[in-house]
C-alpha positions in Angstrom: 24.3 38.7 65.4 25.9 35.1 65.5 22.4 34.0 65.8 21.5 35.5 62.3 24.3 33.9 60.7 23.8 30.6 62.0 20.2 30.7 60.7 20.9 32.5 57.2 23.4 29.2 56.7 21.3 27.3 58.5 18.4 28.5 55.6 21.0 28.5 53.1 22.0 24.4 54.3 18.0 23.7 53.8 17.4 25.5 50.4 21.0 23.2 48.9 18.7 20.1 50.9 15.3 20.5 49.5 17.1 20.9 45.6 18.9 18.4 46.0 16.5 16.6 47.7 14.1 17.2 45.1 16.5 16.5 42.5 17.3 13.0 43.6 13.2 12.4 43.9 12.6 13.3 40.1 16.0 11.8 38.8 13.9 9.1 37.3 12.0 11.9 35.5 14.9 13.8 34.8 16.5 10.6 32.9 13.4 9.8 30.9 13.5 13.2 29.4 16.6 13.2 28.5 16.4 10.2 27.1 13.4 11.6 24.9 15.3 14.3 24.6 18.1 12.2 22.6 16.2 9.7 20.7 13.8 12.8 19.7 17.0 14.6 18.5 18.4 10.8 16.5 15.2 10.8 15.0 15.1 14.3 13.2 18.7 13.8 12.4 17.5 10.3 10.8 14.5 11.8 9.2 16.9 14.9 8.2 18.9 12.3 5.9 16.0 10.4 4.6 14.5 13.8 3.3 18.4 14.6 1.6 18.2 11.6 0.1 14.7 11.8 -1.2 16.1 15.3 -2.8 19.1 14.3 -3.9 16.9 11.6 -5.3 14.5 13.9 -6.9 16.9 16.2 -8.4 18.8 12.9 -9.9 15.1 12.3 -11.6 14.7 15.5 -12.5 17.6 15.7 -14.2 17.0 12.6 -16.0 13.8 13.6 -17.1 14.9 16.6 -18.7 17.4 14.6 -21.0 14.6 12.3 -21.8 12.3 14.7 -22.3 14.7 16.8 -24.7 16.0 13.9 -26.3 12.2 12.1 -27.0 11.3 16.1 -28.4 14.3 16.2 -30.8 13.9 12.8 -31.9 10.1 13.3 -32.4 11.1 16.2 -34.3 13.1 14.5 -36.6 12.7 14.5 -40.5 14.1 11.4 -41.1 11.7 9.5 -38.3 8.5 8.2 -39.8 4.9 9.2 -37.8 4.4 5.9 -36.3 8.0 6.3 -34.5 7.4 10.1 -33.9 4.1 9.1 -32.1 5.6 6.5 -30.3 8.6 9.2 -28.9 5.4 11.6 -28.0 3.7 8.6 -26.3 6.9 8.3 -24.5 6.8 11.7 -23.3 3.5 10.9 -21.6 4.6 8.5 -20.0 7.6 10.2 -18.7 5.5 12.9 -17.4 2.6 10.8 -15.7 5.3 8.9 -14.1 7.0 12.6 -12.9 4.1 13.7 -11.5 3.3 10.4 -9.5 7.0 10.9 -8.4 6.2 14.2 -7.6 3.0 13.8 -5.1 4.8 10.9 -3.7 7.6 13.2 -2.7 5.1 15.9 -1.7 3.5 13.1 0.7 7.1 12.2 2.2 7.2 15.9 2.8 3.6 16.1 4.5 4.8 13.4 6.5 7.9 14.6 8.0 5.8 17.8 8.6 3.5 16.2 11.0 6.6 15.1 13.0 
């Protein structure tokens, strides 16, 4: 029965070994992944506040362009403007909007970006 013992710890001994063994074979392995591990987890905390700040951005703009856009509309509106200034305020609105939208895909392009990462 001592026999059994002495071989189950014996086993027991060799199975710690081989692990640790094994362990100490792949550590360069082991510290490479965690290293990938860590930048990968910098980089989507980076790319986490680039995308905040492109929102916080974008909801700045949008903001702004809903002033503008009121305030050009009103103004446009106005009896006392003449139509040359009236056409200039709708001229403005086009602008304001062309430049929106270009705004917009260029945001929806960040956003495919950080997709594809």
């Amino acid at each position: 029965m001592d026999e059994k013992i002495i071989n189950s710890e014996i086993q027991s001994v060799s199975a710690k070994l081989v692990i640790v063994q094994g362990v100490v074979k792949n550590l360069p392995e082991i510290i490479g992944t965690i290293k990938e591990i860590y930048t990968l987890n910098k980089r989507e905390q980076l790319f986490g506040k680039v995308l905040q700040s492109r929102l916080d951005e974008l909801n700045i703009n949008k903001e702004n362009f809903k002033v503008l856009v009121e305030s050009l509309t009103e103004l446009s509106k106005s009896e006392n403007t003449d139509a040359e200034t009236k056409a200039m305020y709708r001229d403005m609105i086009k602008a304001l909007f062309e430049i929106f939208t270009t705004n917009l895909r260029s945001s929806q392009d960040v956003s495919n970006y950080l997709k594809e990462l």
